[in-house]
Rosetta silent file (secondary structure, phi, psi, omega in degrees, C-alpha in Angstrom):
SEQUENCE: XXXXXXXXXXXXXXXXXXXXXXXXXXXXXXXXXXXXXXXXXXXXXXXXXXXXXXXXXXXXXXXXXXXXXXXXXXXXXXXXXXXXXXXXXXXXXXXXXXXXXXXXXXXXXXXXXXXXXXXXXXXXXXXXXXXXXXXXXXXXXXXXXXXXXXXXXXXXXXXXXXXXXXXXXXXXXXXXXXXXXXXXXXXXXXXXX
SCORE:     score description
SCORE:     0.000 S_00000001
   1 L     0.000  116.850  173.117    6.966   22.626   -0.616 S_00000001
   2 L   -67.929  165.152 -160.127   10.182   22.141    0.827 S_00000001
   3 L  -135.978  149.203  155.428   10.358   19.321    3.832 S_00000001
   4 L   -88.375  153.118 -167.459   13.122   19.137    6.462 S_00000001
   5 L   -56.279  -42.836 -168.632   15.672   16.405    6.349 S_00000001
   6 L  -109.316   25.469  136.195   15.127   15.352    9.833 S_00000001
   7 L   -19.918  107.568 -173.972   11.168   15.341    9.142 S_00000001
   8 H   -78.632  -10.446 -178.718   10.322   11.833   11.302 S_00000001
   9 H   -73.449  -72.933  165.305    7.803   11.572    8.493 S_00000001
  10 H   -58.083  -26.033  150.772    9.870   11.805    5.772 S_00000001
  11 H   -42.925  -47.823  177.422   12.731    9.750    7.445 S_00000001
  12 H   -76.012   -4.205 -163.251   10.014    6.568    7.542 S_00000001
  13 H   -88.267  -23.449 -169.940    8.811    7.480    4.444 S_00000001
  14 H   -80.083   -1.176  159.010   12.550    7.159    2.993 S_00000001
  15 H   -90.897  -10.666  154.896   13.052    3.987    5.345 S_00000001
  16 H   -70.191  -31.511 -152.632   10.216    2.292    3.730 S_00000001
  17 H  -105.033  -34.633  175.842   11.489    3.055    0.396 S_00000001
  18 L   -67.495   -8.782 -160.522   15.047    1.814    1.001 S_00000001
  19 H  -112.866  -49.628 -176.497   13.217   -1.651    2.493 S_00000001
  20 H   -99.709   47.192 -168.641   11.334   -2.256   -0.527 S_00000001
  21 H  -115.031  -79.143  142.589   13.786   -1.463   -2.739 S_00000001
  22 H     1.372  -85.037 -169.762   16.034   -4.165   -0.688 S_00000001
  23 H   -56.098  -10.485 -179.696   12.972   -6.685   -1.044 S_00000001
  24 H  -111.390   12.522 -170.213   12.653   -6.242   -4.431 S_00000001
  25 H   -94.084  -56.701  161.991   16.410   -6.476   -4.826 S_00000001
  26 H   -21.069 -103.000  179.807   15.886   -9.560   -3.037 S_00000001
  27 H   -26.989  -48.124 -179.373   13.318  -11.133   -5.101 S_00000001
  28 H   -51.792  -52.139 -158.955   14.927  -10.105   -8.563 S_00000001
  29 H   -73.666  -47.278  172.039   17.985  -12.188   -7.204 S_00000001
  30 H   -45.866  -34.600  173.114   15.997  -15.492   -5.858 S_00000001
  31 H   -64.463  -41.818  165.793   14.481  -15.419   -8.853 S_00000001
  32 H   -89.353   -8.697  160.991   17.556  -15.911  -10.919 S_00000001
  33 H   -68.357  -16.108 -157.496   18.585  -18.283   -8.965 S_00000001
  34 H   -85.457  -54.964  167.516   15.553  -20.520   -9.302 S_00000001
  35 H   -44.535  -48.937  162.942   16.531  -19.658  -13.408 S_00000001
  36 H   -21.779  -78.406 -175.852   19.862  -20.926  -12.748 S_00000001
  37 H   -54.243  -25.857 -155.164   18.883  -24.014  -11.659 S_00000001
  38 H  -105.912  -28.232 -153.767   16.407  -24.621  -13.853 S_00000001
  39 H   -83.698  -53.171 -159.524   19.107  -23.452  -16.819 S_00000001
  40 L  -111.220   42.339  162.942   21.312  -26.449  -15.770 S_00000001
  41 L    55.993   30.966 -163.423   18.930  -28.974  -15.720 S_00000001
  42 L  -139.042   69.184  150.247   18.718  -29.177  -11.640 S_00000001
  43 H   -17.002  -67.109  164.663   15.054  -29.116  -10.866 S_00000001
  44 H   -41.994  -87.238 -147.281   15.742  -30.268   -7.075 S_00000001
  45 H   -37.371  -33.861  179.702   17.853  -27.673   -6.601 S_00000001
  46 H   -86.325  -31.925  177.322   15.412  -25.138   -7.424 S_00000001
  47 H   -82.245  -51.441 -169.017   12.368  -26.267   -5.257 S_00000001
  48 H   -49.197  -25.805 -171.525   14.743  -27.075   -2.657 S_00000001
  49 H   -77.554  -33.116 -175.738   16.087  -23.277   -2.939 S_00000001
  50 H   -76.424  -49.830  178.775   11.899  -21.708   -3.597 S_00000001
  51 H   -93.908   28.933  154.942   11.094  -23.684    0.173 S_00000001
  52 H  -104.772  -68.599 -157.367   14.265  -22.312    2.412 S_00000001
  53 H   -44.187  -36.305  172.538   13.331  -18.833    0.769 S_00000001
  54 H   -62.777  -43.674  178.946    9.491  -19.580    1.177 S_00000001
  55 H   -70.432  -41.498  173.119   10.625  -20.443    4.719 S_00000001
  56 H   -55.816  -41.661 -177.436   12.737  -17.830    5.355 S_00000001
  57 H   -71.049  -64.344 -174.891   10.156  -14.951    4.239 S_00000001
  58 H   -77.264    5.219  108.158    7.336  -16.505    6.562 S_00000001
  59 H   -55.612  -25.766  147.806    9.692  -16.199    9.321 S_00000001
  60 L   -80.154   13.792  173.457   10.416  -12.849    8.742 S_00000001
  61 L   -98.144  -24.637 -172.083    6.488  -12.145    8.565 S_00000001
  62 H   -21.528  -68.367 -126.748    6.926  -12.914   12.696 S_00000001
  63 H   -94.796   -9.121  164.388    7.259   -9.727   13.447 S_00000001
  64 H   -75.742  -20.392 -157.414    3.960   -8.757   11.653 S_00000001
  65 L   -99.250   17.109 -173.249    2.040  -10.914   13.977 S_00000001
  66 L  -103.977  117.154 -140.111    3.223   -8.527   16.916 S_00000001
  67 L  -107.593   12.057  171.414   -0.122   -6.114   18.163 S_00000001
  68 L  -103.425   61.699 -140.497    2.808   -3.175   17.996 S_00000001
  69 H   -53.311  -64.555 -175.704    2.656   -1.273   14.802 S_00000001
  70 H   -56.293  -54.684  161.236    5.920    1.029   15.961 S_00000001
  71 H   -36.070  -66.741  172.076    7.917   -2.436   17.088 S_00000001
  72 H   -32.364  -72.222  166.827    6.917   -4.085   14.016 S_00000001
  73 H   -31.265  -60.614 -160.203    8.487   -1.225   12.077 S_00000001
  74 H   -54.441  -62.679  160.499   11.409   -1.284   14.008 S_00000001
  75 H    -3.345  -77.547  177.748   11.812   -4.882   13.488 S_00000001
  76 H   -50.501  -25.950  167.399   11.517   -4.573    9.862 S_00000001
  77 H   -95.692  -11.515  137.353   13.983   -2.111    9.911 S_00000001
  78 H   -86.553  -21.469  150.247   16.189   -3.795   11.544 S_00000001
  79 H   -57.098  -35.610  160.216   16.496   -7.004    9.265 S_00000001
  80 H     1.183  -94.892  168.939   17.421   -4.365    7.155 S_00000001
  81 H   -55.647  -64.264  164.680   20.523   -3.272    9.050 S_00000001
  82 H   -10.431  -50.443 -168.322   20.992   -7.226    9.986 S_00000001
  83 H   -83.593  -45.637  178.105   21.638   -7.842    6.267 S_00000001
  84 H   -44.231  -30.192 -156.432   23.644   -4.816    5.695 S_00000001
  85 H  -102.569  -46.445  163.970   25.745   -6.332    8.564 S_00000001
  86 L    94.483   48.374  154.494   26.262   -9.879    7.500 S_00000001
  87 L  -127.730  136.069  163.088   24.170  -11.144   10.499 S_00000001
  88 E   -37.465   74.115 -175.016   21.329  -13.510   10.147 S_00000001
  89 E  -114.672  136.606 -170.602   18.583  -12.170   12.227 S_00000001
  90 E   -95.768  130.052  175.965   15.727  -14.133   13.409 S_00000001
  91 E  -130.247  133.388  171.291   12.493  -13.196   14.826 S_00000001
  92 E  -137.829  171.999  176.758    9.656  -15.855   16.053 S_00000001
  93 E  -152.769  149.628 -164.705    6.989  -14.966   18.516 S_00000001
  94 E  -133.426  105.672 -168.619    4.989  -16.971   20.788 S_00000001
  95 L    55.455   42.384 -150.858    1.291  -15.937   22.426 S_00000001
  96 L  -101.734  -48.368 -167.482    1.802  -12.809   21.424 S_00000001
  97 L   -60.237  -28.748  175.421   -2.100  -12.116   19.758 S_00000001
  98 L   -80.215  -14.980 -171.484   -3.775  -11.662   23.411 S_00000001
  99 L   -66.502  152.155 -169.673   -1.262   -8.933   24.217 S_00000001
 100 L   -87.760  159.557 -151.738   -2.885   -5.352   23.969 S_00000001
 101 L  -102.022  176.612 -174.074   -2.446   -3.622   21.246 S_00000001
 102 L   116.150  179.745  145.966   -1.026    0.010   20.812 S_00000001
 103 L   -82.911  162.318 -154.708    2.210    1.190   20.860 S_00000001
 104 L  -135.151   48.969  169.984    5.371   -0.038   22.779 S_00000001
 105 L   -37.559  -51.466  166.794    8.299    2.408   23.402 S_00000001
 106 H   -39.287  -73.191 -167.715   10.015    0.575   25.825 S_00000001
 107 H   -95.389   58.668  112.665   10.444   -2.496   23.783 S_00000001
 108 H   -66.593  -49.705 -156.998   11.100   -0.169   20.653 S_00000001
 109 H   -77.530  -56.950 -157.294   14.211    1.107   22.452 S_00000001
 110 H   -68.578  -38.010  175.196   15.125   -2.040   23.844 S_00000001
 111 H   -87.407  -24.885  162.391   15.021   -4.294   20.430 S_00000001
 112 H   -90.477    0.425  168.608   16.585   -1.337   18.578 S_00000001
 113 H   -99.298  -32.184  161.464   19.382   -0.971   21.307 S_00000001
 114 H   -80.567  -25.134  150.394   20.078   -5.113   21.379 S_00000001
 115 H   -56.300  -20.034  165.890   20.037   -4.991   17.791 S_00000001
 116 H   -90.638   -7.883 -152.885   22.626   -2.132   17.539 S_00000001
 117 H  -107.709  -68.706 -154.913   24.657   -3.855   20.423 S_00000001
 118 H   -70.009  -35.782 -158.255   24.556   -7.671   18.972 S_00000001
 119 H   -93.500   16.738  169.633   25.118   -6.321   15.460 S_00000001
 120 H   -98.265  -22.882 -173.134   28.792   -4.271   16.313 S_00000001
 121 H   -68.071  -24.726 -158.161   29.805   -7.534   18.549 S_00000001
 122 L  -104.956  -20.709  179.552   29.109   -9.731   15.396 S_00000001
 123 L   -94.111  -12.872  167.575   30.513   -7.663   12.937 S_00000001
 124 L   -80.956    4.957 -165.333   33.708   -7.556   14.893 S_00000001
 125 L  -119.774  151.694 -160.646   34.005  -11.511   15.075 S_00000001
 126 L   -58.673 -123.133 -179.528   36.045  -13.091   12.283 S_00000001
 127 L  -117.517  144.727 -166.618   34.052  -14.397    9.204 S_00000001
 128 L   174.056   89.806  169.560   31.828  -17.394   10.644 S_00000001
 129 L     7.645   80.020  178.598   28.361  -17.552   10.599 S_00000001
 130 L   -98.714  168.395 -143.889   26.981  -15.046   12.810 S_00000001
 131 E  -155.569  125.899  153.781   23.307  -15.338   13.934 S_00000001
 132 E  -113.667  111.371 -172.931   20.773  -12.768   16.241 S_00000001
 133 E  -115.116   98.249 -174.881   18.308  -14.619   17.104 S_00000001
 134 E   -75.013  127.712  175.187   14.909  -12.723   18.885 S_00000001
 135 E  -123.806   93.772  167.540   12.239  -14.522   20.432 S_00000001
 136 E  -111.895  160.770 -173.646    9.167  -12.904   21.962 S_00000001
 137 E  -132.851  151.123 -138.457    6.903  -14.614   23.779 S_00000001
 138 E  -114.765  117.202  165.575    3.495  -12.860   25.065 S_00000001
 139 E  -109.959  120.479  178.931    3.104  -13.940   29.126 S_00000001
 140 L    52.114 -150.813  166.342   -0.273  -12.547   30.398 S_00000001
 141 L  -114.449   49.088  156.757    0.306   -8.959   29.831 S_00000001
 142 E  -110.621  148.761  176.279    3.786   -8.718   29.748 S_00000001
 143 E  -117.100  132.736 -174.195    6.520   -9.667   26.868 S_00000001
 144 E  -100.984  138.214  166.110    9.423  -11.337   27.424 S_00000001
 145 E   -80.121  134.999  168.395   12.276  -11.121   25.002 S_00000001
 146 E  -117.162  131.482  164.042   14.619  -14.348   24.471 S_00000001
 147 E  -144.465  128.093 -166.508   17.891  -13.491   22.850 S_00000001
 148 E  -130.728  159.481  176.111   20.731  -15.694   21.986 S_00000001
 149 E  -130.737  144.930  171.437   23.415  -14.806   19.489 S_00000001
 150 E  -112.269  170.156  -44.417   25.836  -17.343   17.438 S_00000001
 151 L   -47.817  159.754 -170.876   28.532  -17.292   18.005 S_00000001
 152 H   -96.373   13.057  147.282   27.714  -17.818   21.206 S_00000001
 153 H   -49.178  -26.545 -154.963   31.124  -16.465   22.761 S_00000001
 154 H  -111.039   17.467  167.116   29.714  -13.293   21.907 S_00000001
 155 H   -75.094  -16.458  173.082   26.870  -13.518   24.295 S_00000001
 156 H   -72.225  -34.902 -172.427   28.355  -12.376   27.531 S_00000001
 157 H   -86.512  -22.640 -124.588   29.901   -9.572   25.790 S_00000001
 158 H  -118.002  -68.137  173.818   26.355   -8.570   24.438 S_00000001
 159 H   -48.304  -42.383  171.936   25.055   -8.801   28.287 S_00000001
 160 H   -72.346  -31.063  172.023   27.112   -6.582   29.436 S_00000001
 161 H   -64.017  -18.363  158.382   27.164   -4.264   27.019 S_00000001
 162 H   -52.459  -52.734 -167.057   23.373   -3.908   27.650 S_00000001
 163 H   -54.461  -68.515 -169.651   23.719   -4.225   31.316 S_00000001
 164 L   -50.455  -15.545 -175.049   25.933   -0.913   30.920 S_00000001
 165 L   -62.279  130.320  172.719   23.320    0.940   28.561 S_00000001
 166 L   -74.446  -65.000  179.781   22.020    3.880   30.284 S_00000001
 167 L   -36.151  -36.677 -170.994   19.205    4.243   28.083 S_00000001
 168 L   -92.462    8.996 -174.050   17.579    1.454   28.514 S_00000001
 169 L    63.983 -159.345 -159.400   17.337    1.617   32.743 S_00000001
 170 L   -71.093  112.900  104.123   16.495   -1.253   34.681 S_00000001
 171 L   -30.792  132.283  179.972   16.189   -4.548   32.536 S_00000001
 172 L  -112.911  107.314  157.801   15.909   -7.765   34.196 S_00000001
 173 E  -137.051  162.030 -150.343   17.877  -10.559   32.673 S_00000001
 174 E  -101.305   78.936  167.842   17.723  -14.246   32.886 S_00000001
 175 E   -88.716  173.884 -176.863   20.159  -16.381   31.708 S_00000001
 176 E  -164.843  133.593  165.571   19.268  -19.956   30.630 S_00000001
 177 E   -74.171  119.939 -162.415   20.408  -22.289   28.318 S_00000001
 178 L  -117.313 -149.432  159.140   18.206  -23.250   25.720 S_00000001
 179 L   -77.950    5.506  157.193   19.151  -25.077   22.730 S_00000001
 180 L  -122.560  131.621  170.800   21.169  -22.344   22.408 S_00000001
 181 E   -30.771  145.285  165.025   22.806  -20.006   25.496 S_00000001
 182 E  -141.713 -166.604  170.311   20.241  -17.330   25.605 S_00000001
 183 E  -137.673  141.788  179.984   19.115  -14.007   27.798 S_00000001
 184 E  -104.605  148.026  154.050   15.520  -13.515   28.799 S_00000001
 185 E  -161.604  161.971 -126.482   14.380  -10.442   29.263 S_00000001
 186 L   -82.853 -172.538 -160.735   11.322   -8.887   31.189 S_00000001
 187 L   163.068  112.852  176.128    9.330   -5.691   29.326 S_00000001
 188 L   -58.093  174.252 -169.566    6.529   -3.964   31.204 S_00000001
 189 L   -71.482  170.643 -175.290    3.246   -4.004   29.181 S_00000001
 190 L   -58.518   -7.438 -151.498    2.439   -2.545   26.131 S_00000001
 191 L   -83.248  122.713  177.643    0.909    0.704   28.131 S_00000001
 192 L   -79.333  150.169  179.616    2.417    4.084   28.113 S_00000001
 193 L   -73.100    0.000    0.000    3.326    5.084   32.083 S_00000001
């Protein structure tokens, strides 16, 4: 049976397959590092390297613990692109588990439009540590988004470029300094209108 190309089925099934392909690219390579280490007589070095990776990986389960199966994806598919990109991107979430469950277009579009936004400003900035860092936190039933980027010169250019987004309509943001500058910003509930 032939399938079309632009099949939304078959696009997630072949964006699943490219992600664990990636994670298992992943592993194979952590793995030889740990061998490495181990090769040249430098025990520390290898547990210290098995608990940032251990750390890293249960920070990048955040985005599992989110009551939005279509977000989640998105998420997931954006550390993807994040790596592909050479930007660090972070996701944590905060009171998130009382939030209703379902699907979340709005903050699909909105976390895949600040993730295509932060990750052309960052790929445009010279070689430096660049950083997206997502925070949501579950108020009642609304979710707010926190998003700071390092550097953080490139956060202003980020707001605006958002501000200017058509797509996503009216967005309410916040700024506030946190330990990093950041932008808050408001999402209507989980509900379709």
């Amino acid at each position: 049976m032939e399938r079309n190309a632009a099949d939304p089925a078959l696009v997630a099934v072949s964006d699943a397959i490219a992600m664990v392909r990636q994670q298992r690219h992943d592993f194979i390579n952590h793995l030889q590092v740990v061998q490495g280490y181990v090769q040249l007589g430098r025990p520390q070095d290898a547990v210290d390297y098995i608990l940032r990776v251990s750390s890293r990986l249960q920070e990048e389960g955040a985005a599992a613990q989110l009551p939005w199966a279509d977000l989640t994806w998105v998420l997931l598919q954006q550390t993807c692109l994040a790596r592909d990109a050479g930007v660090d991107l972070r996701i944590a979430t905060r009171n998130v588990a009382a939030l209703p469950p379902g699907y979340f277009p709005a903050a699909v579009r909105l976390v895949t439009r600040v993730c295509q936004s932060a990750f052309t400003i960052l790929q445009a900035e010279p070689d430096e540590e660049k950083t997206l860092r997502l925070l949501f936190v579950g108020q009642g039933r609304e979710l707010k988004l926190a998003v700071s980027v390092a550097p953080v010169t490139c956060l202003e250019r980020l707001i605006s470029l958002l501000q200017r987004d058509a797509e996503l309509g009216a967005v309410e943001f916040m700024r506030e300094n946190l330990p990093m500058p950041a932008v808050h910003i408001s999402i209507a509930d989980g509900e379709e209108e």
